[in-house]
KEKOL-867906 format. One record per atom (N, C-alpha, C): atom name; residue in three letters; residue number from 1; z, x negated, y. Coordinates in Angstrom, 2 decimals. Atoms other than C-alpha are relative to their C-alpha. Example, Ala and Ser with C-alpha at 12.3 -4.5 7.8 and 13.67 -1.06 7.14 Angstrom:
<sites>
site atom=N rest=ala nr=1 up=0.00 east=-0.89 north=-1.19
site atom=CA rest=ala nr=1 up=7.80 east=-12.30 north=-4.50
site atom=C rest=ala nr=1 up=0.00 east=-0.90 north=1.20
site atom=N rest=ser nr=2 up=-0.06 east=0.82 north=-1.19
site atom=CA rest=ser nr=2 up=7.14 east=-13.67 north=-1.06
site atom=C rest=ser nr=2 up=0.73 east=0.77 north=1.09
</sites>
This chain:
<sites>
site atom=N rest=unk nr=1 up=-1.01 east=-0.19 north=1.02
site atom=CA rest=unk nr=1 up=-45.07 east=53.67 north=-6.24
site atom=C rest=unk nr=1 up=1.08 east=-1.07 north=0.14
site atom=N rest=unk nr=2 up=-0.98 east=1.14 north=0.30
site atom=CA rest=unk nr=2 up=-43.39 east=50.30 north=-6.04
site atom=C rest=unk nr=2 up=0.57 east=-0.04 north=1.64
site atom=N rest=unk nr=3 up=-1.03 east=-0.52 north=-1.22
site atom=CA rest=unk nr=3 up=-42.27 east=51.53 north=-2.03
site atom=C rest=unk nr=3 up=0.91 east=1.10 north=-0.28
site atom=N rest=unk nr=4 up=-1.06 east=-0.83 north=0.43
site atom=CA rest=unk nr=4 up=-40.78 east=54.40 north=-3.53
site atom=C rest=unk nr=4 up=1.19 east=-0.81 north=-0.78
site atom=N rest=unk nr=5 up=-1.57 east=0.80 north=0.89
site atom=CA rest=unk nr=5 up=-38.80 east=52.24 north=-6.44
site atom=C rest=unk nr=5 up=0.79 east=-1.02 north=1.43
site atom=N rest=unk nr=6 up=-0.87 east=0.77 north=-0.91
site atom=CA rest=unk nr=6 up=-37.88 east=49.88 north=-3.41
site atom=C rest=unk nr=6 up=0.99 east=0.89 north=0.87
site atom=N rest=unk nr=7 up=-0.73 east=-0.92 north=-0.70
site atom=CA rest=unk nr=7 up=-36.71 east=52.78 north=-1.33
site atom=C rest=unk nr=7 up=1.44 east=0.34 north=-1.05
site atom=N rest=unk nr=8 up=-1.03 east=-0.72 north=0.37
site atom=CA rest=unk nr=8 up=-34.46 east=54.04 north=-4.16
site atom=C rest=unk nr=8 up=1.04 east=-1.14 north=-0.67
site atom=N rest=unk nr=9 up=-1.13 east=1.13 north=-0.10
site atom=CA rest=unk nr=9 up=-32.95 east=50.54 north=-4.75
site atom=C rest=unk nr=9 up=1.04 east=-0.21 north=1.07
site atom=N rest=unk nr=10 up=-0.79 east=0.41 north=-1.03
site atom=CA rest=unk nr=10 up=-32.04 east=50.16 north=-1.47
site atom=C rest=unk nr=10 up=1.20 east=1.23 north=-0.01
site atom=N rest=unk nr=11 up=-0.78 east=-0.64 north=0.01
site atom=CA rest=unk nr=11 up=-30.52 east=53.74 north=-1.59
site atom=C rest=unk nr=11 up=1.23 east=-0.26 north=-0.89
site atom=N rest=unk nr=12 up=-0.82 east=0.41 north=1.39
site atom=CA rest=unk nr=12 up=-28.72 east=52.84 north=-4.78
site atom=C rest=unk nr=12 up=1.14 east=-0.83 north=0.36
site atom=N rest=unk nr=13 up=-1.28 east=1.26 north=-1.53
site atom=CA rest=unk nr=13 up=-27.21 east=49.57 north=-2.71
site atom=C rest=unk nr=13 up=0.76 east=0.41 north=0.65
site atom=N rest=unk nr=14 up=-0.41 east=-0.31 north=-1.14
site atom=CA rest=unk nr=14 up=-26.42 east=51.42 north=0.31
site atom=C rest=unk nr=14 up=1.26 east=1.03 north=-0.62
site atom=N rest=unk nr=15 up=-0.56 east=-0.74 north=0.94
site atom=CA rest=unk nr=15 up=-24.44 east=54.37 north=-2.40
site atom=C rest=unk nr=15 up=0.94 east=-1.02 north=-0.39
site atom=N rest=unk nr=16 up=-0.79 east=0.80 north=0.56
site atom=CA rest=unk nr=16 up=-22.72 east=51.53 north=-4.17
site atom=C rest=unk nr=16 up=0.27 east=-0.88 north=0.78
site atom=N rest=unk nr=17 up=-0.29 east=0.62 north=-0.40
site atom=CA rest=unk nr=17 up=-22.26 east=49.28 north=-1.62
site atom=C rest=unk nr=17 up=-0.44 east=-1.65 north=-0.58
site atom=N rest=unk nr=18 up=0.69 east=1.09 north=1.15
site atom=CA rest=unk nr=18 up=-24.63 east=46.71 north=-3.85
site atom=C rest=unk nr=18 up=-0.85 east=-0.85 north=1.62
site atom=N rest=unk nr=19 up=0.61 east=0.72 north=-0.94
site atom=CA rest=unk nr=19 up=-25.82 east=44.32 north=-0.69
site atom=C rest=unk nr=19 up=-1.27 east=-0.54 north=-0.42
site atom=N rest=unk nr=20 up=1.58 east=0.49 north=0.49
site atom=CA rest=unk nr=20 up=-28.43 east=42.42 north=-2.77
site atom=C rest=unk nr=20 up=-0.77 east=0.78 north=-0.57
site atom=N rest=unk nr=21 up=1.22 east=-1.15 north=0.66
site atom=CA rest=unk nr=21 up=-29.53 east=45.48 north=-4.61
site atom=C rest=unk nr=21 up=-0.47 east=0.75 north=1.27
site atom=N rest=unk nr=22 up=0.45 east=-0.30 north=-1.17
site atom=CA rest=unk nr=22 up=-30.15 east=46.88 north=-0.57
site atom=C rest=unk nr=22 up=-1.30 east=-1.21 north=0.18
site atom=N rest=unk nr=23 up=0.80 east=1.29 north=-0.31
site atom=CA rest=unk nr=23 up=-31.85 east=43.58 north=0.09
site atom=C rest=unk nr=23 up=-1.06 east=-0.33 north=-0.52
site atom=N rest=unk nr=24 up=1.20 east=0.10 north=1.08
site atom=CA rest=unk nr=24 up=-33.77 east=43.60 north=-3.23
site atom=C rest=unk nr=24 up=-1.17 east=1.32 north=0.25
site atom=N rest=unk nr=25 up=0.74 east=-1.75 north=-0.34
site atom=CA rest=unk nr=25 up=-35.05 east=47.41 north=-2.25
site atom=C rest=unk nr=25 up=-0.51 east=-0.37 north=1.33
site atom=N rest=unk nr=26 up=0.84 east=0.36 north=-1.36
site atom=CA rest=unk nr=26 up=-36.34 east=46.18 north=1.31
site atom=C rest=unk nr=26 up=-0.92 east=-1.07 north=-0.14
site atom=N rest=unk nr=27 up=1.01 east=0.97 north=0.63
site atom=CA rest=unk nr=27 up=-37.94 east=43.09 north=-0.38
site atom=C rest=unk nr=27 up=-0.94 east=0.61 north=-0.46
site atom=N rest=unk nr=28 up=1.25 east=-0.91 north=0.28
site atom=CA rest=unk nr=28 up=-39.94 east=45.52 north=-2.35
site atom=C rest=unk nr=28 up=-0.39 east=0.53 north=0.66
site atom=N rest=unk nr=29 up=0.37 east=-1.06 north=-0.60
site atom=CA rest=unk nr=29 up=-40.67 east=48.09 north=-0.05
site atom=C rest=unk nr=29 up=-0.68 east=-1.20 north=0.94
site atom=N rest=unk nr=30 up=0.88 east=0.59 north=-0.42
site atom=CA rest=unk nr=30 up=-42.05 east=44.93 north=2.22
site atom=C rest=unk nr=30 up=-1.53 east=-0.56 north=-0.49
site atom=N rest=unk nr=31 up=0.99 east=0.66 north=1.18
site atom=CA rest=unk nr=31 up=-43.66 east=43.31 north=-0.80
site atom=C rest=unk nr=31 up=-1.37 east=1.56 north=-0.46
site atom=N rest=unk nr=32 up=0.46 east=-0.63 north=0.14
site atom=CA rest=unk nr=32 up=-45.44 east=46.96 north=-1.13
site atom=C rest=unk nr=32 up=-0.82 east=0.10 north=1.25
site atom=N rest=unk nr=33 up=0.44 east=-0.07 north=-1.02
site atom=CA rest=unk nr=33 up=-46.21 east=47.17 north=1.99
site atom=C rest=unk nr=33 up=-1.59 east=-1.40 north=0.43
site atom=N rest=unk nr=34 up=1.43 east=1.58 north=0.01
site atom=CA rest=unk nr=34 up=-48.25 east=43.72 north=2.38
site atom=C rest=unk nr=34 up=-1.36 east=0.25 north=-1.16
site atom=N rest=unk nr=35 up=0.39 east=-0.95 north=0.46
site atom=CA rest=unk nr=35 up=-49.84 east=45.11 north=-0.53
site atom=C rest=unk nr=35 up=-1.04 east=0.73 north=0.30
site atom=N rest=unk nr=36 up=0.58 east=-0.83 north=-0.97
site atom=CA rest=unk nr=36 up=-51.19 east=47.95 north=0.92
site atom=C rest=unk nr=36 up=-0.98 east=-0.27 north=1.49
site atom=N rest=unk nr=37 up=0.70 east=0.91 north=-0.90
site atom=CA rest=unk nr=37 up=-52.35 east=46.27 north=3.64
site atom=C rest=unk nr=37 up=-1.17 east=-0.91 north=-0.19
site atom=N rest=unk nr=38 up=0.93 east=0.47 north=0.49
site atom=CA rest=unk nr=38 up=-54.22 east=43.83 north=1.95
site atom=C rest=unk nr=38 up=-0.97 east=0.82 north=-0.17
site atom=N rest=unk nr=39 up=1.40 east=-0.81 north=0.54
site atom=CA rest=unk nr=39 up=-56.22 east=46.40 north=-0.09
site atom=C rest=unk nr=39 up=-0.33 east=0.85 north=1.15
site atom=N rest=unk nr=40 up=0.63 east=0.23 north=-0.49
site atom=CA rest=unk nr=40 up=-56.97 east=47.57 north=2.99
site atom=C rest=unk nr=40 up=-0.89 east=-0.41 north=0.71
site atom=N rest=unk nr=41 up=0.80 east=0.52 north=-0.31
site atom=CA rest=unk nr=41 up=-58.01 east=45.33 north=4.44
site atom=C rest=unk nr=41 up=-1.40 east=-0.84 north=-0.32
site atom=N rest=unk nr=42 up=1.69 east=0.47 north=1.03
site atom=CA rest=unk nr=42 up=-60.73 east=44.40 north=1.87
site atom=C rest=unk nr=42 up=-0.53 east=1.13 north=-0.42
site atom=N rest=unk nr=43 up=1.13 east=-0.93 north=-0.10
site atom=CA rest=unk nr=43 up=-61.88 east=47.99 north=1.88
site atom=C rest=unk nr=43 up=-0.79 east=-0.17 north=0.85
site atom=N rest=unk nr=44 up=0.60 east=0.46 north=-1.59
site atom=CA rest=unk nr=44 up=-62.51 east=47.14 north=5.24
site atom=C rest=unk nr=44 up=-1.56 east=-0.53 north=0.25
site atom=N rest=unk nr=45 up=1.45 east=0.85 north=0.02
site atom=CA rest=unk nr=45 up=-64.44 east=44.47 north=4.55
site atom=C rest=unk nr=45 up=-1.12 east=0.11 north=-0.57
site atom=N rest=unk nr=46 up=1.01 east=-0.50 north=0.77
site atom=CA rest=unk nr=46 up=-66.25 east=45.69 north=1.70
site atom=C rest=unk nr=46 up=-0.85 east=1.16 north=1.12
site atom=N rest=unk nr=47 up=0.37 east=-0.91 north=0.03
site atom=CA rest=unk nr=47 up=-67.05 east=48.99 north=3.73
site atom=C rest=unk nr=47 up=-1.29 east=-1.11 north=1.22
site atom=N rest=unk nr=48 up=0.80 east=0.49 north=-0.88
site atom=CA rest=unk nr=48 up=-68.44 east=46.46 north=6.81
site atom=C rest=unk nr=48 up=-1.43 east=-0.67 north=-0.64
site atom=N rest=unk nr=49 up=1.43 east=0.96 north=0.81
site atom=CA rest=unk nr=49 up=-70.60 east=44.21 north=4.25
site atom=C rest=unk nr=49 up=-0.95 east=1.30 north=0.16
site atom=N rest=unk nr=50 up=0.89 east=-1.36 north=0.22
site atom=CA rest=unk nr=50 up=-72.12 east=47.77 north=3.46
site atom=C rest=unk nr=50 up=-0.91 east=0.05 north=0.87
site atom=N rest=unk nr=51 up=0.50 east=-0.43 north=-1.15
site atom=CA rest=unk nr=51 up=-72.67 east=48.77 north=6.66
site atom=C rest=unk nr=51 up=-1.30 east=-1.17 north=0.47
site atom=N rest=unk nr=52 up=0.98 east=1.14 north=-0.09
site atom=CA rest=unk nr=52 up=-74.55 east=45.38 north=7.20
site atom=C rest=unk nr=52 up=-1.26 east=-0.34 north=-0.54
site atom=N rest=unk nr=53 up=0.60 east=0.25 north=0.71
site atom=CA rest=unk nr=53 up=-76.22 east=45.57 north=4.28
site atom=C rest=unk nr=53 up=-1.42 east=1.50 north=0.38
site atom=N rest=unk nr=54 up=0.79 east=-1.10 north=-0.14
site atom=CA rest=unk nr=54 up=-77.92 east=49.16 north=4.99
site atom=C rest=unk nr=54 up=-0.77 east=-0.46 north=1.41
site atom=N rest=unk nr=55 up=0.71 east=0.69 north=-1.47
site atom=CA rest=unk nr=55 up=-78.56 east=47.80 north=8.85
site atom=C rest=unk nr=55 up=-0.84 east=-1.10 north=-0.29
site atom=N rest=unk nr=56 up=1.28 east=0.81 north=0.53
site atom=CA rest=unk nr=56 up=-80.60 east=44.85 north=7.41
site atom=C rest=unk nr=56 up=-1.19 east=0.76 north=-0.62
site atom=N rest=unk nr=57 up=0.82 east=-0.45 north=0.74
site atom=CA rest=unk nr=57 up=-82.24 east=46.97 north=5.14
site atom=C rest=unk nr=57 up=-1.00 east=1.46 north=0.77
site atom=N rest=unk nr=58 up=0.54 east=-1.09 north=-0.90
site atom=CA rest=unk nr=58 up=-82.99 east=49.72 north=8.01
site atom=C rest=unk nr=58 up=-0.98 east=-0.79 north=0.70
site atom=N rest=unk nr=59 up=0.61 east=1.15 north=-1.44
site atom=CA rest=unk nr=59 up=-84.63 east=46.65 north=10.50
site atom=C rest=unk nr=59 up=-0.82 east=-0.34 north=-0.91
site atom=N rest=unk nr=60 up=1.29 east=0.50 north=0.82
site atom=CA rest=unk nr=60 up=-86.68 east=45.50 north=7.21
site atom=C rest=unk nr=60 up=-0.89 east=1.16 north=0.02
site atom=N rest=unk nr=61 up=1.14 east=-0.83 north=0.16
site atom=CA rest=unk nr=61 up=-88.07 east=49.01 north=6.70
site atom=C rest=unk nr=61 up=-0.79 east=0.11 north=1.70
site atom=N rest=unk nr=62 up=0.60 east=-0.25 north=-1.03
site atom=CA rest=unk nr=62 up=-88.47 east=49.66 north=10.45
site atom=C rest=unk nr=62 up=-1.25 east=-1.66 north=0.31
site atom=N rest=unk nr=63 up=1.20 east=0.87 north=-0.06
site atom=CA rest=unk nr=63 up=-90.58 east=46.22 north=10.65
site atom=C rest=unk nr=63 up=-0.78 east=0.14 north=-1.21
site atom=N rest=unk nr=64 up=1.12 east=-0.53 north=0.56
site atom=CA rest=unk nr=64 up=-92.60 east=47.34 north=7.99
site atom=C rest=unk nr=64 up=-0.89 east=0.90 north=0.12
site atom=N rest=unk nr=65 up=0.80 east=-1.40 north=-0.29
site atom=CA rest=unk nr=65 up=-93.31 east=50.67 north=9.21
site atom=C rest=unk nr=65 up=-0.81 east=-0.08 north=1.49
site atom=N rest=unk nr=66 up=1.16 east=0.49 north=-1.60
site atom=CA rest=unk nr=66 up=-94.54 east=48.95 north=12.81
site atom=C rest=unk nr=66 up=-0.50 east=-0.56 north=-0.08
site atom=N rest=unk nr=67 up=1.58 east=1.11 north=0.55
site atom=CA rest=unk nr=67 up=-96.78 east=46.37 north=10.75
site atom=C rest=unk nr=67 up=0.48 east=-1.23 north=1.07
site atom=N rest=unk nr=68 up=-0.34 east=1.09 north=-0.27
site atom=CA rest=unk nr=68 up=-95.73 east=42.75 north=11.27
site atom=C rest=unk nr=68 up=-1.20 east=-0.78 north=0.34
site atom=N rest=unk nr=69 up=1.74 east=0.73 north=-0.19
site atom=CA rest=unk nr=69 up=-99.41 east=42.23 north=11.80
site atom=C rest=unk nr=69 up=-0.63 east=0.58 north=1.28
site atom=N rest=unk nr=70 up=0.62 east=-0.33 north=-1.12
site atom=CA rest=unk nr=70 up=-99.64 east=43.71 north=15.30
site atom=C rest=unk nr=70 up=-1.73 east=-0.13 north=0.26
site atom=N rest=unk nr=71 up=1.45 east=0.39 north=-0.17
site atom=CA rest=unk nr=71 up=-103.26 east=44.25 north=16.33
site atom=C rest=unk nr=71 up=-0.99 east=-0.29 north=-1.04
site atom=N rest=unk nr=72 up=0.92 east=0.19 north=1.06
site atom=CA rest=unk nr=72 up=-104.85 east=43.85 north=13.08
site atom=C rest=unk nr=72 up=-0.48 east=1.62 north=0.19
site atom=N rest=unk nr=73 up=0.81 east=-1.60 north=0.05
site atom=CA rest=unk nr=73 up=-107.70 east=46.52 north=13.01
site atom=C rest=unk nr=73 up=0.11 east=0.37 north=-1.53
site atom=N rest=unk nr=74 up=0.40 east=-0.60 north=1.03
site atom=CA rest=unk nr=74 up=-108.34 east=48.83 north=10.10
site atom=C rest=unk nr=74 up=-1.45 east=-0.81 north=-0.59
site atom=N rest=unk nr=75 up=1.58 east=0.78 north=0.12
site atom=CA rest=unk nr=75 up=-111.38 east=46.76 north=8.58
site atom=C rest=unk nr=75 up=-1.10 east=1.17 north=-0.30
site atom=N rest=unk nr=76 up=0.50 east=-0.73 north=0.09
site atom=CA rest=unk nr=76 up=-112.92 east=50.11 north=7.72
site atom=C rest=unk nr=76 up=-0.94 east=0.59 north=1.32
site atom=N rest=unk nr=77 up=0.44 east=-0.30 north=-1.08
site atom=CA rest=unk nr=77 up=-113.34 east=51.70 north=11.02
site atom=C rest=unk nr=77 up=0.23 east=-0.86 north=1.18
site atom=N rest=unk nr=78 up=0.55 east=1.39 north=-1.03
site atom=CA rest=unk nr=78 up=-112.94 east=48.57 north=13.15
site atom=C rest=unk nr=78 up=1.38 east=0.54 north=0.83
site atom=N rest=unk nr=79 up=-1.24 east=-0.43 north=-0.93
site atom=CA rest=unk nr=79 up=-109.48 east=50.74 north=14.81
site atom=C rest=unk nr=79 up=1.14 east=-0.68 north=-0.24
site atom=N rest=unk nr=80 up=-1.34 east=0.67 north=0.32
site atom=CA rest=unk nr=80 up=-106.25 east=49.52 north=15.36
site atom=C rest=unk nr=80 up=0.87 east=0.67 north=-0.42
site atom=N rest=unk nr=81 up=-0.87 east=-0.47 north=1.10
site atom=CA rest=unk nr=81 up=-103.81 east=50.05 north=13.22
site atom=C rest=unk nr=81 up=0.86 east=0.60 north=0.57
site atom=N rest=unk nr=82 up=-1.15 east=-1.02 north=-0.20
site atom=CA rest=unk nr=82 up=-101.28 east=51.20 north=15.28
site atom=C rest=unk nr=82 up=-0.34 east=1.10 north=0.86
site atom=N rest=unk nr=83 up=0.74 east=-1.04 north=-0.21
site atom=CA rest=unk nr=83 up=-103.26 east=53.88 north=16.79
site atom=C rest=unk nr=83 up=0.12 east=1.34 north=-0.63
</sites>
Protein backbone atom coordinates (compact mmCIF):
# COMPACT_ATOMS: atom_id res chain seq x y z
CA UNK A 1 0.00 0.00 0.00
CA UNK A 2 2.60 2.54 1.02
CA UNK A 3 4.49 1.55 -2.75
CA UNK A 4 1.39 2.41 -4.31
CA UNK A 5 0.97 5.96 -2.23
CA UNK A 6 4.78 6.42 -3.17
CA UNK A 7 4.13 5.63 -6.78
CA UNK A 8 1.29 8.21 -6.94
CA UNK A 9 3.44 10.94 -5.27
CA UNK A 10 5.99 10.61 -7.52
CA UNK A 11 3.33 10.72 -10.37
CA UNK A 12 1.80 13.78 -8.78
CA UNK A 13 5.62 15.42 -8.88
CA UNK A 14 6.37 14.32 -12.26
CA UNK A 15 2.39 16.03 -13.36
CA UNK A 16 3.25 19.15 -11.45
CA UNK A 17 6.64 19.37 -11.91
CA UNK A 18 6.93 19.06 -7.79
CA UNK A 19 10.83 17.67 -7.71
CA UNK A 20 10.73 16.87 -3.95
CA UNK A 21 7.24 15.57 -4.08
CA UNK A 22 9.01 13.02 -7.10
CA UNK A 23 11.83 12.45 -4.66
CA UNK A 24 9.50 12.06 -1.64
CA UNK A 25 7.41 9.27 -3.86
CA UNK A 26 10.73 7.23 -4.67
CA UNK A 27 11.79 7.57 -0.95
CA UNK A 28 8.65 5.76 -0.17
CA UNK A 29 8.36 3.37 -2.74
CA UNK A 30 12.20 2.42 -1.56
CA UNK A 31 11.27 2.74 2.10
CA UNK A 32 8.38 0.08 1.04
CA UNK A 33 10.36 -1.84 -0.62
CA UNK A 34 13.11 -2.55 2.24
CA UNK A 35 10.08 -3.29 4.02
CA UNK A 36 9.01 -5.97 2.13
CA UNK A 37 12.08 -7.42 2.04
CA UNK A 38 12.66 -7.55 5.51
CA UNK A 39 9.37 -9.38 6.25
CA UNK A 40 10.64 -11.59 4.03
CA UNK A 41 13.25 -12.26 5.01
CA UNK A 42 12.12 -13.30 8.54
CA UNK A 43 9.51 -15.54 6.99
CA UNK A 44 12.44 -17.06 5.75
CA UNK A 45 13.87 -17.53 8.75
CA UNK A 46 11.00 -18.42 10.71
CA UNK A 47 10.00 -21.02 7.89
CA UNK A 48 13.94 -22.50 8.22
CA UNK A 49 13.78 -22.61 12.24
CA UNK A 50 10.63 -24.85 11.39
CA UNK A 51 12.11 -26.88 9.10
CA UNK A 52 14.91 -27.52 11.75
CA UNK A 53 12.74 -27.92 14.29
CA UNK A 54 10.61 -30.89 12.59
CA UNK A 55 14.25 -32.43 11.34
CA UNK A 56 15.37 -32.61 15.04
CA UNK A 57 12.25 -33.90 16.01
CA UNK A 58 12.23 -36.58 12.98
CA UNK A 59 16.15 -37.87 14.12
CA UNK A 60 14.69 -37.98 17.89
CA UNK A 61 11.78 -40.20 16.82
CA UNK A 62 13.89 -42.19 14.33
CA UNK A 63 16.49 -42.89 17.34
CA UNK A 64 13.82 -44.00 19.35
CA UNK A 65 12.24 -46.22 16.97
CA UNK A 66 15.95 -48.04 16.40
CA UNK A 67 16.38 -48.30 20.36
CA UNK A 68 19.36 -46.34 21.66
CA UNK A 69 20.07 -49.52 23.53
CA UNK A 70 21.41 -51.55 20.60
CA UNK A 71 21.68 -55.24 21.50
CA UNK A 72 19.71 -55.24 24.56
CA UNK A 73 17.69 -58.58 24.47
CA UNK A 74 14.01 -58.83 25.22
CA UNK A 75 14.42 -60.15 28.94
CA UNK A 76 11.38 -62.30 28.27
CA UNK A 77 12.50 -64.46 25.49
CA UNK A 78 16.25 -63.85 25.84
CA UNK A 79 15.86 -62.25 21.75
CA UNK A 80 17.16 -59.26 20.49
CA UNK A 81 15.33 -56.55 20.24
CA UNK A 82 15.95 -55.54 16.99
CA UNK A 83 15.02 -58.75 15.47
Amino acid sequence: MEKGEGKMKEAAGAITGDEDKKAEGRAQQRKADAEEKATQKERTRQAEAEADRAEREQNKQARKDKGLLGGVSDSLSGRDRRS
